[in-house]
C-alpha positions, 0 to 999 in steps of 0.5 A, spaced: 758 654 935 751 653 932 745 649 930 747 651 923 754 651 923 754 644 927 749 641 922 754 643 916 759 640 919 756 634 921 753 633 913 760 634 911 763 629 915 757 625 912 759 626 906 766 624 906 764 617 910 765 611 905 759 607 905 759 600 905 754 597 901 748 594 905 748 587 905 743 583 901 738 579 907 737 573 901 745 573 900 746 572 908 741 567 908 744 563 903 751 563 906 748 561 912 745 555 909 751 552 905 756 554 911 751 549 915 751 545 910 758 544 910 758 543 917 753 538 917 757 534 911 763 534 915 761 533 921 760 525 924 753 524 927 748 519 930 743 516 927 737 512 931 736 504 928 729 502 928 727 494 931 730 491 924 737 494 924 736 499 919 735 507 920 730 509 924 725 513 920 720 518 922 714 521 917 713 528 917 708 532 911 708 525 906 715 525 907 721 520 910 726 523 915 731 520 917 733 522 924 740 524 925 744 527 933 749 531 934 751 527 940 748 523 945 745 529 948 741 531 943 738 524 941 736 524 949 733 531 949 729 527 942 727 521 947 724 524 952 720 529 947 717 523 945 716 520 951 721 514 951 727 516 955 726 509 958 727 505 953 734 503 949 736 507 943 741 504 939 744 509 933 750 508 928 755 513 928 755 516 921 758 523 917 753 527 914 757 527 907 756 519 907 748 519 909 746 524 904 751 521 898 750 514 899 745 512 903 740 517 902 741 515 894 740 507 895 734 508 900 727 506 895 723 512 897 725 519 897 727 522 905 731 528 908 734 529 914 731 532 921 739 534 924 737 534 933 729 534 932 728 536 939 733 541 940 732 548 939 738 548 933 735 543 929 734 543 921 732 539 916 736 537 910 730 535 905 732 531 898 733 536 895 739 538 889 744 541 893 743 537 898 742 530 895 745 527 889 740 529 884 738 522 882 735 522 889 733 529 889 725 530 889 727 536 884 732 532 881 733 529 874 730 522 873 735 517 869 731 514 864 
């Protein structure tokens, strides 16, 4: 056979393939962060307590974070980038949904959430609508 008869065949075939629409990179994205989320709010997590007893936070960009571990290993790897590996790390276990609904909410001052800072899957979850209840929101809507 051919060049030319080859070609025709090969654009024959082409044309008869169903093609499927190429995904869109802006919807693949917005799935992975709900699905991240989702798992986040599902999922029991670990939160550092600073000197007081409550939950430690860290400032970042002119915001809070409240630092949250996936487990003990995380909050190690954390330790040790901050250079206190020696010391003791008192946390509380909590889930996700709680921590973004209820205590994000109650807290004086607007503050997000930095999951496994010191790891290389680590995410924020910034207090945003979506994320957080929106009176608790930066973007959210104020009570009046």
């Amino acid at each position: 056979m051919g060049f030319d008869e080859e070609w025709g065949r090969l654009r024959t075939e082409a044309a008869g393939r169903v093609r499927e629409p190429a995904a869109d990179p802006f919807e693949l994205a917005c799935t992975a962060v709900l699905e991240r989320l989702a798992d986040f709010r599902s999922r029991v997590v670990l939160v550092p307590l600073d000197e007081r007893g409550g939950l430690w936070t860290a400032g970042l960009g002119g915001l809070d974070w409240i630092c949250a571990f996936s487990d003990e290993e995380a909050l190690a790897r954390f330790a040790a980038a901050r250079d206190e590996a020696e010391r003791e790390w008192p946390y509380r276990r909590i889930t996700g949904a709680r921590l973004l609904d209820e205590l994000l909410p109650a807290l004086d001052f607007p503050c997000g959430v930095a999951l496994d800072a010191a790891g290389p899957d680590g995410v924020v979850l910034p207090p945003l609508r979506g994320i957080v209840p929106d009176a608790a929101a930066l973007d959210g809507q104020v009570a009046a």
